[in-house]
N, C-alpha and C positions, 0 to 999 in steps of 0.2 A: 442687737443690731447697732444701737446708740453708741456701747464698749467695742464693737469691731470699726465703727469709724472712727474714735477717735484713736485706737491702738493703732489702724493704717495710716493717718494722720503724723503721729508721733514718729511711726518708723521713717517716712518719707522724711521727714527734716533730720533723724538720726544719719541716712544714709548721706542727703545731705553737707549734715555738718561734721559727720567721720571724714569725710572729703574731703571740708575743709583744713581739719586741724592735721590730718597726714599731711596736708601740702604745706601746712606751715611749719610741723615739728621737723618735716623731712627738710624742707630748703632753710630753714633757721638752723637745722644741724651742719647744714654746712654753709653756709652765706651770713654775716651781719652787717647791717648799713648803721656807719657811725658818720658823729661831725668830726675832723679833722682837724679844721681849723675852725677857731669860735665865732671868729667875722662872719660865716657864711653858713647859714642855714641848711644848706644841700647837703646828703648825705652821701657820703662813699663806700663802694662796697670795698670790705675786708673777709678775705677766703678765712674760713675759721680749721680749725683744724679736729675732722671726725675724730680721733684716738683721744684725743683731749678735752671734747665736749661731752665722749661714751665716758670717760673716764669721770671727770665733773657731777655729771647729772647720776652715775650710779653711787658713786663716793657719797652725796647726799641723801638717795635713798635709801644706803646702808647704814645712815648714820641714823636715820630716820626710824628706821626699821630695830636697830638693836636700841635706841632709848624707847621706842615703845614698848618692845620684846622683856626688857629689864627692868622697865619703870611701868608699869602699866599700871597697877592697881595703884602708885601716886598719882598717875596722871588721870585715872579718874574718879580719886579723889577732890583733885584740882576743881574746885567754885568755878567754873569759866563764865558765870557772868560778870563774878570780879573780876578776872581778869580781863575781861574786855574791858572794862572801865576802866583799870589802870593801866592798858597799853594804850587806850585811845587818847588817854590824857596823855602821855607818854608820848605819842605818836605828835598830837600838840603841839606839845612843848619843843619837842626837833623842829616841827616845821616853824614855829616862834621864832626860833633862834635862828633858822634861817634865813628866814625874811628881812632879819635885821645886822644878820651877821654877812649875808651876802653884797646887801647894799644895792640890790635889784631894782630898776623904776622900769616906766613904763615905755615903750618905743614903738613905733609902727601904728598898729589896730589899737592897741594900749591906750596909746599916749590919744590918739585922734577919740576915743569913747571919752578919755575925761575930760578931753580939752571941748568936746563939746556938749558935756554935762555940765562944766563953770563956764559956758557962754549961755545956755539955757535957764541955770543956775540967777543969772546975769540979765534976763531977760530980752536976749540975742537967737533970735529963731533963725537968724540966714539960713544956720544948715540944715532948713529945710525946706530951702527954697532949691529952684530948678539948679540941677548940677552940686548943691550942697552933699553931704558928707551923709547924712541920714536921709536926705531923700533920696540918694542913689542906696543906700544900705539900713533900708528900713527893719531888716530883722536885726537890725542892733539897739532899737528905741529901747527895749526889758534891760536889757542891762545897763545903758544911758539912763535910764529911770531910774535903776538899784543905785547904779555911782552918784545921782543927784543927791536922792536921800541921804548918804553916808557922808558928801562936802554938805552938804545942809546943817547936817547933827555934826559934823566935826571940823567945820573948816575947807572951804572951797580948797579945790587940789589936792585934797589931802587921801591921795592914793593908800596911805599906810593902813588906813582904814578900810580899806577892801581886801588888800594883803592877811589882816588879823582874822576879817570872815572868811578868807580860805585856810588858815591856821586850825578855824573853830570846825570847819568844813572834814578837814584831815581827820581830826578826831570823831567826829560822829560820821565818817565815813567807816574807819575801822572799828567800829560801835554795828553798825549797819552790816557791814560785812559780816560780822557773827552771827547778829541776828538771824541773818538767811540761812545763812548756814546751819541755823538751831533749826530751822522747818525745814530745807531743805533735806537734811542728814537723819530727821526723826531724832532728835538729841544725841545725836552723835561727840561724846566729850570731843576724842579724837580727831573728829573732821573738825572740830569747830576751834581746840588749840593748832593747828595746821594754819587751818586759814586765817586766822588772826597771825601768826609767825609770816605766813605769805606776803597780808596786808603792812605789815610793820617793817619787812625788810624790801618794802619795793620802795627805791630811794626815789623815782621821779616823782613819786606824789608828794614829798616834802619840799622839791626841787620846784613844782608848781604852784606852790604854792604864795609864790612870790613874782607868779604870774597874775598881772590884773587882767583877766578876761573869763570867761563863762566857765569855764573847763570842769574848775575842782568843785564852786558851791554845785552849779548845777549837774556834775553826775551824784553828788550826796545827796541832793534833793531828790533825783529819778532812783538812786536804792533805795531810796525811806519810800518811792513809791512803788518801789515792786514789793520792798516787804511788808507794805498794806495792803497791798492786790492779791497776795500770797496769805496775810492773815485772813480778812475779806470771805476767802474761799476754806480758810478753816472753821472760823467762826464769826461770822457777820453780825455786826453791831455799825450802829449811824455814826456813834464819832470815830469810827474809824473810818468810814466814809467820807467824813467831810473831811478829816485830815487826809485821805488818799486823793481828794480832789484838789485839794491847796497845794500838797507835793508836788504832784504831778504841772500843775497848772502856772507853779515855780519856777520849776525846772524851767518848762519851757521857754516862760519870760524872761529868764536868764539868757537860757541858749538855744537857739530856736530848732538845734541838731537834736536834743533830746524827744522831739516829737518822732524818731526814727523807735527809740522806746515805748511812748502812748501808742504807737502803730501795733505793736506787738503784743500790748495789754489789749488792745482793741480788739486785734483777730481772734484771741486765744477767749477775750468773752463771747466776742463774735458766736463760735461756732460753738462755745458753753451754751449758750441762749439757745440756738437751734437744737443744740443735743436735748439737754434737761428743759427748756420752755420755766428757770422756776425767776420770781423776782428779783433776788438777788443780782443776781446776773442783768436785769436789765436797769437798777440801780448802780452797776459799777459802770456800766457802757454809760451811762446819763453825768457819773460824776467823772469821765474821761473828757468828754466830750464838753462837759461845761468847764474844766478842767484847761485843756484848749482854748475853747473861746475865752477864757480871763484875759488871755494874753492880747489876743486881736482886739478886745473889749475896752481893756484898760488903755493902750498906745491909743489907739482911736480917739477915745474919750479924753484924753489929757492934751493930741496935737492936731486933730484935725481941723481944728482951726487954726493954728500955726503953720500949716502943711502949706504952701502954693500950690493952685489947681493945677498948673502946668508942672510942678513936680514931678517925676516918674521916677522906680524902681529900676535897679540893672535885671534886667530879664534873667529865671533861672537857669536859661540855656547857654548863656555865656559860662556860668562855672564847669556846667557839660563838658562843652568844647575846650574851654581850658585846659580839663582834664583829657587832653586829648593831645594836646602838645607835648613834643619832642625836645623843647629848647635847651642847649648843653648836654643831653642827654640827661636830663631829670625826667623820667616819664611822667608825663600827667600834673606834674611840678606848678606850683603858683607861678604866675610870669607879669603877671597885671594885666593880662589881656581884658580881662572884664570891664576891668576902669575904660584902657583906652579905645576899646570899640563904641561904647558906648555912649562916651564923650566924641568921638568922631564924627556921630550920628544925631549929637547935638542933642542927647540927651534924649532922644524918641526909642523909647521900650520896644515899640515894633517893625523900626528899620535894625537896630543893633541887634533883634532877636535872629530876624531873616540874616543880617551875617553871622551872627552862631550857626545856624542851621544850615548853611554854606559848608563852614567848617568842615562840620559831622559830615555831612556829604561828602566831603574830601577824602575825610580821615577813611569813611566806610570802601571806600571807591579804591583807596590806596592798601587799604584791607585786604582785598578782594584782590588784587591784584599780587599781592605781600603776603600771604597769612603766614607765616613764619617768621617776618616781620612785627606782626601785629601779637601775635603770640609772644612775643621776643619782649615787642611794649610796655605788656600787661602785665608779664611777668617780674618784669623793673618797676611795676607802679604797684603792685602788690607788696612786694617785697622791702621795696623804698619806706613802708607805712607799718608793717606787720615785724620786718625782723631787723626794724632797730629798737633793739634791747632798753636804750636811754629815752628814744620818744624825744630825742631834739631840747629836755628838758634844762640843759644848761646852756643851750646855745641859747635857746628862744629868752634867757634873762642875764643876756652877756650887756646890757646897756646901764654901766654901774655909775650910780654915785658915791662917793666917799669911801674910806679907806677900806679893806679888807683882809681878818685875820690870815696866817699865811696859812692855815687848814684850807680856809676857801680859797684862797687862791690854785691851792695846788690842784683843787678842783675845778679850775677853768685853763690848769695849762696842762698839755699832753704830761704824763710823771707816774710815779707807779702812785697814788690815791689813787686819778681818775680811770689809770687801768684797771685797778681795783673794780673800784665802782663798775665800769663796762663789764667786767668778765663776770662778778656776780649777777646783774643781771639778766645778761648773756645764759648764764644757767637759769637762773629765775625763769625767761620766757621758756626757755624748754623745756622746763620743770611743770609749768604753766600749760602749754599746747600737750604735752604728754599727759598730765592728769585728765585733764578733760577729756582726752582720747581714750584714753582707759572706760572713764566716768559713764562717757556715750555707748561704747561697746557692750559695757555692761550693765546699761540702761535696756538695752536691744528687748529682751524676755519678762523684765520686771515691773516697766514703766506702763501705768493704764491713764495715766490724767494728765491732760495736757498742761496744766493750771503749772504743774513740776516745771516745765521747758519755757516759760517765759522768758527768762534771761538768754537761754539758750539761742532762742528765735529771734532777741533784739539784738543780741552780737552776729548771727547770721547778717541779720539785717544791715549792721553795718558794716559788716563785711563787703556785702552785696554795692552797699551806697557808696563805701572808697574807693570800686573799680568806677564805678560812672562819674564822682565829685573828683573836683581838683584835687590833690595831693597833699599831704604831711601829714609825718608821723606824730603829730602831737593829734591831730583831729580823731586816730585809731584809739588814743592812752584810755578815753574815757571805758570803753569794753574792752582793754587790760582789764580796766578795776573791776568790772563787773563779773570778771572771769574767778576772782578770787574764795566765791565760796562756794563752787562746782570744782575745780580744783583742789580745796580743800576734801571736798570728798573724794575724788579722785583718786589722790594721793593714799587717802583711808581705804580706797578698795586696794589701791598696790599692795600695801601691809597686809592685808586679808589673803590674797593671791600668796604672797610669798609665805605666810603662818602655813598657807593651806599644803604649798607645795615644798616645805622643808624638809 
């Protein structure tokens, strides 16, 4: 009885996220939203052309296909846990080099976390007084905390120093991706040289890494904690529990989106604990949850005495409604509405909420009115997020100081590099949404343990959250990366289908 729910369980999120990745591999085959120009963040759509992306995406898996088919028995002779170590060092060292070969700083959200981590630093709390900067955007205090320690130990303002732990982040993220992929795959050499090849040629993780904000450390924090939630459930041991609650607990104080992740680890014990009733499981829900609260625990404890009682938060239903604007036609597009409502209302969480909820009202009313309209929306804010290839990741670090080799340059001016760059990616996500499609399908008859679909159920998950959350595609990158070692397999079942049906 226990095996028939969770196998109805697994199928519902299979049929699910089949759903999903068809809509993505289908509209990604033909639609990609690129930047255009590097001033402006918004993305354009470019018609891509089917004959050329059928052509692309099969060219690789025949290439794919005959070095397996020729080399097989070197390729599993291949060490791949050396190899993992010497791409991820590899993987490193590119992102090293770009950090300092691009000449990247900070601008925007960037620049406003450090400039008020050396006024903190400083012993300057304004911004967190009423209308300050952390007190209207308190889920940013974890990583304002992380950027204090790092100008403490190296020098107030010294961003480069955050830049080097997404460098360190790069590589023990393509470390991590294998890992999974060794449990996932059941030791699959193959799946796990794939997804390491995946991890190393997706160029926007090297590109962010020379982004100062949450993105890179904390999605390599939430895989080192799914693949302790994933050992955890192979074989349970405490220090791997208390490392699965520091990960996890990391994550979050970094970026407070990766709690869309802990959600997922949470449900799939959830319903472990009701099935099986055994301890383990209610050990992992306890180091989730305290895991969690570090984050609320620690900001608390370190500002609430700095805080002004008259302080308030921007309400979460302003990014709601945000995400619900049409302005220029960017669907669902950042616009600053959050700031300016809420400063209009003089800083009171629950007049500027009631005009969010207006909003919504609106939007639902003009819905109803429009559905082919709204359909129309949604399908431009989906899209906007999912099938750009690049993830915005050279725009969002167009604010340079100092000179730049003409390699980088070429890669911040339209030329054949950065078409380069776009068109392999371009292939990469198809490559991407089509393994996993594969992966799911043939998940459908085999799959009995939910414990498997974790990853699967936090990308659903975020799926789900970038139709309701304000927009951009850099917000989606982090579940690219998580995509990479269910893809890895993926890709290993296509080889298998094709051996089978030669």
């Amino acid at each position: 009885m226990e095996n028939k729910i969770e196998k109805t369980l697994i199928r519902i999120l299979l049929v699910l996220s089949i759903g999903m990745y068809l809509f993505l591999f289908g509209f990604s085959f033909l639609f990609s939203y690129v930047n255009t120009v590097l001033e402006d963040e918004h993305l354009t759509r470019v018609t891509d052309s089917i004959v050329v992306n059928a052509i692309a995406v099969v060219l690789v898996i025949s290439v794919i296909y005959l070095v397996n088919r020729f080399n097989r028995e070197k390729l599993l002779a291949i060490k791949t846990e050396r190899l993992a170590l010497i791409l991820s060092v590899l993987s490193s060292i590119i992102a090293l080099w770009w950090v300092f070969a691009s000449g990247a700083a900070p601008q925007a959200d960037q620049y406003k976390i450090c400039y008020a981590a050396s006024q903190l630093n400083a012993g300057d709390y304004s911004s967190l007084e009423k209308g300050g900067y952390l007190a209207e955007c308190p889920h940013q205090l974890g990583i304002v905390t992380f950027i204090r320690f790092l100008f403490f130990i190296f020098g107030d303002g010294n961003y480069k120093a955050f830049q080097v732990a997404s460098v360190l982040s790069v590589g023990l993220m393509v470390l991590c991706i294998y890992r999974i992929t060794v449990i996932l795959s059941k030791d699959n050499h193959i799946a796990e040289i794939i997804s390491l090849i995946l991890a190393l040629t997706c160029f926007p993780l090297y590109f962010y890494s020379a982004f100062v904000y949450g993105e890179i450390i904390s999605t390599m924090l939430i895989m080192w904690g799914f693949y302790f939630f994933l050992k955890l459930y192979k074989k349970f041991n405490y220090k791997r529990l208390v490392a699965f609650a520091l990960l996890t607990g990391l994550a979050v104080f970094i970026r407070q989106n990766s709690i869309i992740a802990v959600i997922a680890m949470l449900g799939v014990a959830f319903v472990k604990m009701l099935l099986e009733r055994n301890k383990k499981t209610i050990f992992i829900l306890i180091a989730l949850i305290l895991g969690v609260l570090f984050q609320t625990a620690t900001t608390k404890i370190i500002y609430s005495t700095h805080t002004a009682d008259d302080a308030e938060a921007i309400p979460s239903i302003l990014y709601i409604s945000m995400g619900m604007n049409d302005a220029g036609r960017y669907a669902g597009w950042y616009d600053g509405s959050n700031f300016e409502i809420f400063e209009r209302n003089d800083c009171d969480s629950e007049l500027a909420a009631a005009e969010g909820k207006e909003i919504i009202r609106d939007f639902i009313s003009s819905a109803k009115q429009s559905p082919v309209s709204c359909v129309n929306f949604y399908l431009r804010k989906i899209l906007q997020q999912w099938s750009a290839p690049m993830y915005q990741s050279i725009v969002m670090n167009n604010n340079i100081e100092g000179e730049q080799s003409s390699i980088v340059k070429s890669l911040y001016e339209p030329g054949k590099t950065w078409s380069f760059l776009d068109g392999w990616m371009n292939i990469h996500q198809l490559l991407i949404y089509l393994s996993i499609l594969v992966f799911l399908i043939c998940s459908w008859r085999k799959s009995s343990n939910l414990v498997d679909f974790v990853i699967v159920i936090a990308i659903f998950g975020g799926f789900l959250f970038s139709i309701l959350w304000e927009a951009k595609a850099r917000y989606v990158f982090p579940y690219y990366l998580m995509m990479m070692p269910i893809a890895g397999i993926g890709i290993e079942k296509i080889l298998d289908i094709l051996k089978r049906n030669k």
